[in-house]
C-alpha positions in Angstrom: 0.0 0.0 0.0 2.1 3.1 -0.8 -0.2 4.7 -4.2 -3.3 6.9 -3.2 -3.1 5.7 0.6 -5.4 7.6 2.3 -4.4 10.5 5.1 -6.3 10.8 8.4 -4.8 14.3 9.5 -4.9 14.3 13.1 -2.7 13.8 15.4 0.9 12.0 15.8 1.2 8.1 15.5 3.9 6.1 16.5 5.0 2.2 15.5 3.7 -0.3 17.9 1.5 2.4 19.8 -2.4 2.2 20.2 -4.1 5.0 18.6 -8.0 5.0 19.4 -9.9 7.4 17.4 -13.2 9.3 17.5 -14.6 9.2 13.8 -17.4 12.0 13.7 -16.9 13.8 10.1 -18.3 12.7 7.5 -15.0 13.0 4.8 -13.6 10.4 7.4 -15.8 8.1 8.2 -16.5 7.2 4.2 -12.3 6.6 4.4 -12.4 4.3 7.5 -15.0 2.4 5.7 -13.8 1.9 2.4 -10.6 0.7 4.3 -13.0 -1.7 6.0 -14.6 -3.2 2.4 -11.4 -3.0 0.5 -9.8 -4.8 3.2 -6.9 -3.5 3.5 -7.6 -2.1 7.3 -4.8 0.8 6.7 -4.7 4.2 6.6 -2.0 6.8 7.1 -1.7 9.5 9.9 -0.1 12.8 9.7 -0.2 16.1 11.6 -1.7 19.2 10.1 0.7 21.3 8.0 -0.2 25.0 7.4 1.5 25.1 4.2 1.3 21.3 2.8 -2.0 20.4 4.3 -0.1 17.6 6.2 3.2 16.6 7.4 5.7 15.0 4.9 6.4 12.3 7.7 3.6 10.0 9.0 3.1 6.3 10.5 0.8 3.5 9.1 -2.6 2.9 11.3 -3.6 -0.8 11.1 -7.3 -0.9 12.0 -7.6 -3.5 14.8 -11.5 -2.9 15.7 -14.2 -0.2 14.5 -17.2 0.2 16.7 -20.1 2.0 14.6 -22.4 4.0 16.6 -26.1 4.3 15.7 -25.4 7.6 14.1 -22.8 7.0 11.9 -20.0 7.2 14.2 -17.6 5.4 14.9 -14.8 4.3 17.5 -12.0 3.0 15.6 -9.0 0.9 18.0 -5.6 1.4 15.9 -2.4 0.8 16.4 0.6 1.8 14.7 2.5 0.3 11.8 5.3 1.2 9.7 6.6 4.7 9.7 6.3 6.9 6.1 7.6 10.0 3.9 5.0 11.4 1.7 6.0 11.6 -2.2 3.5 13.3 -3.4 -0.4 14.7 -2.2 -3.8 14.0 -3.6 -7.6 14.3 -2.3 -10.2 11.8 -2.9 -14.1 12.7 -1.7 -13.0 14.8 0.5 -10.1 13.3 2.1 -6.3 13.6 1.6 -4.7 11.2 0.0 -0.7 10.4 -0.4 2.1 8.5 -2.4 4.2 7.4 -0.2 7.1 5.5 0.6 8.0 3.9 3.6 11.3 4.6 5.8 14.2 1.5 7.2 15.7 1.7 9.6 19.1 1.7 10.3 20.1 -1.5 11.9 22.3 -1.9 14.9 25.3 -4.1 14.8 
């Protein structure tokens, strides 16, 4: 997954940490489920970026659980994956999209 993945701009995510969200707007809540139906369960998250729209660095969210409320919300229990540079930026229904590519490590002798 690293052509049109799509952005969740939000908050800071880190590998390996839980992220639980609050899915009220509507832009969102169409991207968390076509995650669900295309199965891929992924999504990126970056922090806002005045000038961009979002941060060229970001980390993978692997959706564990979604909880959909009567009203179309939704509790979503993530957790995070692989860490990310955005190539390049696009929007799709209303959400951001990205190209991305996704960082190594450097390993430790």
């Amino acid at each position: 997954l690293t052509k049109n993945v799509p952005m969740f701009v939000c908050t800071m995510a880190y590998p390996t940490v839980p992220c639980p969200l609050h899915v009220f707007e509507p832009r969102y809540r169409l991207m968390i489920r076509r995650s669900m139906e295309t199965g891929t369960k992924q999504f990126g998250m970056c922090i806002s970026d005045s000038q961009n729209g979002f941060a060229d660095y970001g980390c993978m969210l692997q959706i564990r659980n979604v909880h959909f409320l009567p009203d179309g919300r939704s509790v979503v229990d993530t957790i995070g994956g692989k860490r990310f540079r955005v190539l390049q930026r696009g929007m799709k229904d209303g959400y951001c999209t990205a190209d991305i590519e996704y960082l190594e490590d450097v390993k430790v002798s």
